[in-house]
N, C-alpha and C positions, 0 to 999 in steps of 0.2 A: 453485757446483757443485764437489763436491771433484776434486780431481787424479785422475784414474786412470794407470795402463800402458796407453801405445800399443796392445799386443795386445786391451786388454780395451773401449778406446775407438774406437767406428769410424764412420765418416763417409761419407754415399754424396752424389753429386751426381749430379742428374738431367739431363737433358739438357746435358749439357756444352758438346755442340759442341767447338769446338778451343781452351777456355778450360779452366784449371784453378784461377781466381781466387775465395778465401773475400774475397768482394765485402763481406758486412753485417755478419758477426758474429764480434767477439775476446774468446776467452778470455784470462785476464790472461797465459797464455803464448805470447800474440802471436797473428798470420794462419795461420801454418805449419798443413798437414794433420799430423792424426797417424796416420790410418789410414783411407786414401781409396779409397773402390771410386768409381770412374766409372763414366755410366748414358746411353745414347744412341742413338736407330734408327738415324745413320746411321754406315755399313760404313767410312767412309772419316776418320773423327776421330778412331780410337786409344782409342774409351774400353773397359774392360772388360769390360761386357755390352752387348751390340746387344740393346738389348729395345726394345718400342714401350708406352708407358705405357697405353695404351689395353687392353689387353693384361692381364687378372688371373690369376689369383694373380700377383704379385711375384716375381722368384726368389730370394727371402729366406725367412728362418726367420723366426716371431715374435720381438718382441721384441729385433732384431740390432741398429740404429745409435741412438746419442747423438744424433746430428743427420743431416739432409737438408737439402740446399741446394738452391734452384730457383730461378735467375733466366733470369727471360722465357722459362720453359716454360710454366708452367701454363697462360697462355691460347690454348697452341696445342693443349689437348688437350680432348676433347667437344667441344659445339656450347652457344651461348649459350638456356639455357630446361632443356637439360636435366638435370633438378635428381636423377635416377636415378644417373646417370653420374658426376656431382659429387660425392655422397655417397660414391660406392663407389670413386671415386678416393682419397676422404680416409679412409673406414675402412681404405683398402690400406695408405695412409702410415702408418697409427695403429696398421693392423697389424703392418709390422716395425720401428717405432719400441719405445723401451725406454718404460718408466714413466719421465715428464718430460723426456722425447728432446725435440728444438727443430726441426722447419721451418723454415728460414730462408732467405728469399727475396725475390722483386721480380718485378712485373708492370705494365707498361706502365699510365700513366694520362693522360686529357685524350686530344691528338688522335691520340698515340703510340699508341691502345687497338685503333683499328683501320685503322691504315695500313701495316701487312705482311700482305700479304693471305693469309697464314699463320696470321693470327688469330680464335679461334672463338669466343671470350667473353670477355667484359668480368668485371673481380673486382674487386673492390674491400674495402675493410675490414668494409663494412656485410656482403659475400656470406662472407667470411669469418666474420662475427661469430656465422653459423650455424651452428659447428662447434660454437658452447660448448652444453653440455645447458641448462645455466643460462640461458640465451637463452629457451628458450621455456616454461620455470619461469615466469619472470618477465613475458613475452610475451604466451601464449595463453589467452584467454579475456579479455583486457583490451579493452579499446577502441583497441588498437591494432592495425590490421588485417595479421598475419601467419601466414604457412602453418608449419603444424604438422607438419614431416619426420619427428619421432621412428616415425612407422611403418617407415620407410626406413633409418633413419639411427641409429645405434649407439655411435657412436666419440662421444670429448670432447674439446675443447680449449679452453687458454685462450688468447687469440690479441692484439698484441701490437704496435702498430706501433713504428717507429724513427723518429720525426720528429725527431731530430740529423741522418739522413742526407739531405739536401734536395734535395729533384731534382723539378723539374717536370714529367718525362716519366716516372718511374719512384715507385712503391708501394714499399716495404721494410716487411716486415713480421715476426715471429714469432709461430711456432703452435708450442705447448706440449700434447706429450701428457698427458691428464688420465687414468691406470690403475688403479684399475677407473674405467669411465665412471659420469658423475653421473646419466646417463639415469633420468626417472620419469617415468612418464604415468598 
């Protein structure tokens, strides 16, 4: 990915909490933020917007970060099954993500998935793997028995795990926005 200016490269992290750690992903000029909005419901962590993810539109523009970082948010937001809410979670990401902006994140896996009882669903690489359009190019109509979202679902990605980073109780993974989306039915 070429070098940009600070100003022109910008970085949001979603639920923060009282953490300001690029946990999964270095660019070759190191961990350092180079232009970080913080993202967090609650009132009392210091981050720069109090939003609730559940919550759409985003208060972004199209198009605004290079990267988004989520670790151990995602599964505290919808409910496990609802596959409405999941989509339109990730077409929000995709929509103020730039073309080839990065998702880079972690969610709980094994018995860590739902033992804070703050957690609503389970994700995993296979639920993720439903972002790419390409998925179900290749998928549907095959003798492979999967649901067919594209009536719901708009956004691309190509998605990406980090199996260098090893952890028993935690998922690391990267989602890559794919602009225009590959979507065809």
């Amino acid at each position: 990915m070429p070098s940009l200016p600070a100003d022109d490269y910008r970085e949001l992290l979603i639920g923060c909490g009282n953490r300001r750690i690029k946990e999964a992903w270095r660019y070759d000029d190191g961990q350092d933020w180079k232009s970080l909005t913080t993202l967090d419901i609650d009132p009392n962590c210091g981050a720069d917007i109090e939003w609730d993810l559940e919550r759409f539109p985003y208060p972004f523009p199209d198009d605004h970060f290079d990267e988004i970082h989520a670790y151990e948010v995602l599964e505290h937001c919808g409910t496990q099954g609802d596959y409405r809410f999941f989509f339109r979670q990730f077409e929000e990401f995709w929509r103020i993500m730039k073309p080839a902006a990065r998702l880079v994140g972690s969610v709980p896996k094994g018995e860590m998935t739902w033992g804070d009882p703050g957690h609503r669903r389970a994700l995993s690489l296979d639920t993720f793997g439903r972002l790419n359009q390409n998925f179900y190019t290749e998928k549907v109509g095959t003798n492979c028995p999967v649901g067919d979202y594209r009536f719901c679902y708009r956004a691309d990605f190509d998605v990406f795990s980090l199996p260098h980073i090893e952890n028993p109780e935690r998922l690391f993974f990267i989602i890559q926005a794919v602009k225009p989306s590959r979507i065809s039915i």
